[in-house]
N, C-alpha and C positions, 0 to 999 in steps of 0.2 A: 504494500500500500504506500502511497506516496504523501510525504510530510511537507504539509505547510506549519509554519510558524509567523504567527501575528502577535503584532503591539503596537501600542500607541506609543509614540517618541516622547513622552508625559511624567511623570511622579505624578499628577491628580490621581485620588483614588476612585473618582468619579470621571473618567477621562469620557470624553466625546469621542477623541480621536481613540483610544482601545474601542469602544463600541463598536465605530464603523471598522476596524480592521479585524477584530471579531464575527462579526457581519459579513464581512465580505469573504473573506477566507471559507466562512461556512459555505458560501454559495458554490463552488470549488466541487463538484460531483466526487463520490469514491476518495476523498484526500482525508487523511488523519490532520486533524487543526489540533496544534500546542497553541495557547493564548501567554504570550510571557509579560509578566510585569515588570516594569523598571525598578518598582520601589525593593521587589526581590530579590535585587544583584545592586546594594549599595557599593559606591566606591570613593575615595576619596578625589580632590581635586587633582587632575593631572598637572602633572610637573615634573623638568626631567631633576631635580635633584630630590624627589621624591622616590620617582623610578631608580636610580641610581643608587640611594639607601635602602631600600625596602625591594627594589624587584615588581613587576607586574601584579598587581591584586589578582586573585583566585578567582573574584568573581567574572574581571574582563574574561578572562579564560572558560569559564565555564559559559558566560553568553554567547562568546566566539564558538563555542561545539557546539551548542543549539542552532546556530546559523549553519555551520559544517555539514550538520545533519539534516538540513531542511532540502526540499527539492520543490520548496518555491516559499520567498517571504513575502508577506503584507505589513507595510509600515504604512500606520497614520500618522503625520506628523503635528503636534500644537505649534502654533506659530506664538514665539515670544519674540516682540518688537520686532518682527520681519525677518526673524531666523530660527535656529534650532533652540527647542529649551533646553537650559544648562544640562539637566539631567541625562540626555541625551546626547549632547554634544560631550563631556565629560565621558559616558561609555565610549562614544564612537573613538575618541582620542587615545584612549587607552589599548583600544581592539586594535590601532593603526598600529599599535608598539608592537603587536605581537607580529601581524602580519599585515601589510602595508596594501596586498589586495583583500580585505579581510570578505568582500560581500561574497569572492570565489565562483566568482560568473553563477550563482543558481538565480533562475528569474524571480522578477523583483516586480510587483508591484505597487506602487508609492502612490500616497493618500493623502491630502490634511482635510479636515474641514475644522471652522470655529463658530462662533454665532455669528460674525457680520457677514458682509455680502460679497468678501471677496475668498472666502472658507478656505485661506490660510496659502493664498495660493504663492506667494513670495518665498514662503520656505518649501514650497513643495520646488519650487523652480531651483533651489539651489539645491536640493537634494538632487535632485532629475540632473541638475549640470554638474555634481561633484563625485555621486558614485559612479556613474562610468571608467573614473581614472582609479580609483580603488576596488576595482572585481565586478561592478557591481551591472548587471544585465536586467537592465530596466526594460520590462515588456510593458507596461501598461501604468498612464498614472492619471488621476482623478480627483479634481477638488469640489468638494462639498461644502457650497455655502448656505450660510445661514441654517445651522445644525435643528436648530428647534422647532426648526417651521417646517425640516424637509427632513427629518428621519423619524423614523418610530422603530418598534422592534418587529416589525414587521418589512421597514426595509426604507427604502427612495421613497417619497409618495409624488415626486412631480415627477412627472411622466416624461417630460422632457430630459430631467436631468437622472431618471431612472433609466432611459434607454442610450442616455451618455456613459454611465455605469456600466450597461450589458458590455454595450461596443468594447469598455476597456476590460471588462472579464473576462468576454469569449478567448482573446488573446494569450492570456492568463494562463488559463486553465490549457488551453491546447501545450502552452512551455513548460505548464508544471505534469502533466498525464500525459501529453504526449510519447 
């Protein structure tokens, strides 16, 4: 059976963005979905005279073999001030120490949405234009705006922007089961 692994790029423990990458991941026919939480793999602030005294945290390592083993990821990303949230950026920094292609080419499809109307699309843009040069095999990515008014747990409810959705899942799902 084939592993996807989803999360929201978040510490909220009420994330919007885990929702929809939980969500979406499920839609993924015959795939086993891991949902990983950030708040579960703390680590401290990257820094190389950190690295240098102490060595790599356990936990970057143990995130990094969650990605290893997946054969396709879902990241939703929170947009803080028009970039990654620290918590997030902080894993990703530390993943780069280990291995510098860390995402390993498995397909990747990339998420934000937030409550305004533009559902977080500025970090998704820099995600989309910085994993390609770290491993990272971007098949499909999707921003969701204005979370409250357009998602329930039942899925997309505008129909426009639910069949913006498919179009990026169908892709998806053929890279990760194909």
């Amino acid at each position: 059976m084939k592993k996807i692994i989803a999360f929201g790029a978040s510490n909220s423990k009420n994330s919007i963005n885990k929702q929809l990458a939980t969500y979406t991941a499920k839609q993924v026919d015959g795939a086993e979905v891991t949902v990983l939480d950030l708040n579960d793999y703390p680590l401290p602030i990257y820094g190389i005279d950190l690295e240098n005294e102490a060595g790599i945290p356990e936990n970057a390592h143990r995130f990094l073999e969650e990605i290893k083993a997946a054969d396709g990821i879902v990241i939703s990303f929170a947009e803080h001030n028009g970039a990654y949230a620290t918590v997030f950026k902080n894993l990703f920094d530390w993943m780069s120490r280990i291995d510098g292609k860390l995402w390993s080419e498995v397909p990747m499809f990339l998420m934000a949405t937030s409550p305004g109307a533009r559902g977080g699309q500025t970090v998704l843009d820099i995600a989309a234009g910085r994993f390609p040069f770290m491993g990272g095999n971007v098949i499909s990515k999707f921003s969701l705006p204005s979370f409250g008014s357009n998602f329930s747990e039942e899925g997309i409810m505008d129909q426009e922007l639910a069949a913006a959705f498919e179009a990026q899942l169908n892709p998806f799902q053929a890279a990760v089961m194909g």
